[in-house]
C-alpha positions as CSV (number, residue, x, y, z in Angstrom):
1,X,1.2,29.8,-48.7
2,X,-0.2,29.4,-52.1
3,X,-2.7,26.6,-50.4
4,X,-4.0,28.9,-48.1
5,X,-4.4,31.2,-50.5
6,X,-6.6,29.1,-53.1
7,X,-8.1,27.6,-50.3
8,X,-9.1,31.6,-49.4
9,X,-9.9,32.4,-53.0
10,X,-11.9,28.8,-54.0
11,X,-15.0,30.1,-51.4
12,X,-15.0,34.0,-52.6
13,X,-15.3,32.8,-56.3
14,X,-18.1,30.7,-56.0
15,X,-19.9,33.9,-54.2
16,X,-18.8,36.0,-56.8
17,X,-20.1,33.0,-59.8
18,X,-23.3,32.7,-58.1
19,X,-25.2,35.2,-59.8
20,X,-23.9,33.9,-63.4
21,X,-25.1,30.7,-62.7
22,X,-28.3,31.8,-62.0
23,X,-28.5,33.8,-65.0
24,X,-27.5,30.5,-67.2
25,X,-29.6,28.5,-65.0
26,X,-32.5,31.1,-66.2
27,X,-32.0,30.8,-70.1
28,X,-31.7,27.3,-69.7
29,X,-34.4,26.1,-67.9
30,X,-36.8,28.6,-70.5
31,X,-35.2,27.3,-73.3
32,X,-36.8,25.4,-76.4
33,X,-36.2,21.1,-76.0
34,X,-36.9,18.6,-77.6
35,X,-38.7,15.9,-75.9
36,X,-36.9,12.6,-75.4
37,X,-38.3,9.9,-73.5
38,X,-35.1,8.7,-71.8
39,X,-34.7,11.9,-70.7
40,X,-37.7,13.2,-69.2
41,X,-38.3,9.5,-67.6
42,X,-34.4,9.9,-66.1
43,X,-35.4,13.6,-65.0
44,X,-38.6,12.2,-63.5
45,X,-37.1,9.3,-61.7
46,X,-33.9,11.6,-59.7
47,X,-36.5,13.8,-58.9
48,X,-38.7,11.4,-57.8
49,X,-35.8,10.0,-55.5
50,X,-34.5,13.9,-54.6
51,X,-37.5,14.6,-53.1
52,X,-38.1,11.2,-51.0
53,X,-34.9,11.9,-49.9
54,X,-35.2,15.3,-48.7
55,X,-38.7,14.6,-47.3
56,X,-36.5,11.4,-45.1
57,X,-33.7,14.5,-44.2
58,X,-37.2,17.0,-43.3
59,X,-38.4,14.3,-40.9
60,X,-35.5,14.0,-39.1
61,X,-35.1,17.4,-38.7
62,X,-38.1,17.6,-37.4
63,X,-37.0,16.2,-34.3
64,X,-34.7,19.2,-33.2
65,X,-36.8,21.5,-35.2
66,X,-40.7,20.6,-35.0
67,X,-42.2,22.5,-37.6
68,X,-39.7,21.8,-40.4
69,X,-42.0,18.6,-41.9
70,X,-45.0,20.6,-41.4
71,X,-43.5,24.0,-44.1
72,X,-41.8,20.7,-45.6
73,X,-45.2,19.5,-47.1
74,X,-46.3,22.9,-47.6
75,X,-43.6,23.8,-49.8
76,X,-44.2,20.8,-51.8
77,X,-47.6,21.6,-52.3
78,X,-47.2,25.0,-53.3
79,X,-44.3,23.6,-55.8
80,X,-47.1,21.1,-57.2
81,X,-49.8,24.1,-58.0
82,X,-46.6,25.8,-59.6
83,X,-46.0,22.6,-61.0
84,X,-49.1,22.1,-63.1
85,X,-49.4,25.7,-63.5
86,X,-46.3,25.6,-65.5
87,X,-47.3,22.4,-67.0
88,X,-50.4,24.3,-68.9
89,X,-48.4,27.5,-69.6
90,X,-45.8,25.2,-71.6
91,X,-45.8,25.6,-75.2
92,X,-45.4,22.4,-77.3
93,X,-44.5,22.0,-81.1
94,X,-44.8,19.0,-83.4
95,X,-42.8,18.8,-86.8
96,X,-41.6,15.7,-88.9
97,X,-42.5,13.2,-85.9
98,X,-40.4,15.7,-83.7
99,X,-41.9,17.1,-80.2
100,X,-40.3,20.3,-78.6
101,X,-41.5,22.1,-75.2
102,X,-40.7,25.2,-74.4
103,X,-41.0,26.1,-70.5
104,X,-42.6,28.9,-69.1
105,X,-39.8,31.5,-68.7
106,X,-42.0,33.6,-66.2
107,X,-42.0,30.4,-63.9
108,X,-38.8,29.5,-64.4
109,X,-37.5,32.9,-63.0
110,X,-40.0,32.6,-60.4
111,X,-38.6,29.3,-59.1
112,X,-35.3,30.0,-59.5
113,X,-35.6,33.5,-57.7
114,X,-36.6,31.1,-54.8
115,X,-33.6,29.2,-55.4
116,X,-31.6,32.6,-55.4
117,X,-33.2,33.6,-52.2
118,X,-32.7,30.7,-50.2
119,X,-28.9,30.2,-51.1
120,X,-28.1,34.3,-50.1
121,X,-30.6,33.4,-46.4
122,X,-28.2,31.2,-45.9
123,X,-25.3,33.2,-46.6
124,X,-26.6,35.7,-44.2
125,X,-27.4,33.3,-41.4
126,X,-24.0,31.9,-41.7
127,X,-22.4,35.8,-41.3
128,X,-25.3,36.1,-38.4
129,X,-23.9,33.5,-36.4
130,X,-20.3,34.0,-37.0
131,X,-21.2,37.9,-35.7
132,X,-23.3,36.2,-32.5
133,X,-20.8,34.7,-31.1
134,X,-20.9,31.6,-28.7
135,X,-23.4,33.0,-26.3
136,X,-26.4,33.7,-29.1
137,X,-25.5,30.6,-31.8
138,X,-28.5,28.6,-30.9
139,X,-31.2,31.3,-31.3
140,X,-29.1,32.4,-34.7
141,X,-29.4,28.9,-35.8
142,X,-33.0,28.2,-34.7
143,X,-34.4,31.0,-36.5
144,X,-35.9,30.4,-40.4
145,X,-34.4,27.4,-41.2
146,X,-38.4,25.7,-41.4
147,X,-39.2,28.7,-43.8
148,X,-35.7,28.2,-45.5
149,X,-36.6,24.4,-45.9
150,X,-39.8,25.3,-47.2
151,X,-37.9,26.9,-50.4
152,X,-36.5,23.9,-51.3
153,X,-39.3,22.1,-51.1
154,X,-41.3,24.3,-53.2
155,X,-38.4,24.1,-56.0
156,X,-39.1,20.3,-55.4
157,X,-42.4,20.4,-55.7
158,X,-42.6,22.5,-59.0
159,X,-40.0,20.5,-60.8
160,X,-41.3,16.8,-59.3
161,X,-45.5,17.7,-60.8
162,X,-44.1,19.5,-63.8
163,X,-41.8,16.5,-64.9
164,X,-45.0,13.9,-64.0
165,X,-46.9,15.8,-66.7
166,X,-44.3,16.2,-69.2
167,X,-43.5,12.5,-68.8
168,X,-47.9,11.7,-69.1
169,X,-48.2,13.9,-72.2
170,X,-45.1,12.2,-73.5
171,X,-47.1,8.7,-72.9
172,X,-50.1,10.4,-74.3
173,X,-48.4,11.3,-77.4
174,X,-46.9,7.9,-77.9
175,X,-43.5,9.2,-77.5
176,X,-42.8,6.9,-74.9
């Protein structure tokens, strides 16, 4: 019985931990850094890979869902403007030989409002369906998950362009 009920509880607290993660997830990703080339070239690289592999999952999808790889590449693109965009609105310090960026927080709340979004559509499309029933699943299903792919390609997008810049100023600077 006391399996069943963690097994109950585990689910409901990561609901209920959702919005604190976001909020950490906020300050974090607006907070001061210094910049380390290992870092920024590791960030670049599973980003890099992240994105290749979600572009290989969009594709596929495509077949059962035909315009998924079409609001895939959108989303990327828009991610990219958003990308640079928060590229130039970074604020960079230099002192003693040591280089700190500090993110755009406006953007940062931006792309993680997407984030946010996207993770309570699908919470909602999973209660949809459960509602549906058997007889309605498949238009349930079908509907918004292009536009819901879309998000996270966006998010891909942003942080794929804006890690590519960080990483050429770095090389720019010397730093790497």
């Amino acid at each position: 019985m006391p399996l069943l009920l963690a097994l109950l509880l585990i689910p409901l607290g990561v609901i209920v931990l959702i919005p604190v993660s976001l909020v950490l997830r906020i300050r974090r990703g607006a907070m001061r850094r210094q910049a380390r080339g290992w870092v920024v070239t590791a960030n670049t690289i599973a980003i890099a890979f992240s994105t290749a592999m979600f572009l290989t999952g969009a594709l596929i999808t495509s077949r059962w869902v035909p315009e998924v790889l079409r609001y895939s590449l959108g989303g990327l693109g828009l991610g990219a403007v958003l990308g640079l965009i928060g590229f130039a609105l970074t604020r960079w310090e230099s002192s003693s030989g040591v280089v700190h960026f500090t993110p755009n927080r406006w953007l940062v709340l931006i792309v993680t409002t997407v984030v946010a979004v996207r993770i309570f559509y699908g919470v909602w499309r999973v209660w949809a369906a459960w509602q549906a029933g058997v007889e309605q699943i498949a238009a349930v299903a079908g509907s918004g998950i292009a536009m819901s792919i879309a998000a996270g390609a966006v998010v891909l997008g942003y942080y794929l362009i804006f890690w590519i810049a960080v990483r050429r100023r770095l090389r720019s600077l010397r730093i790497l």
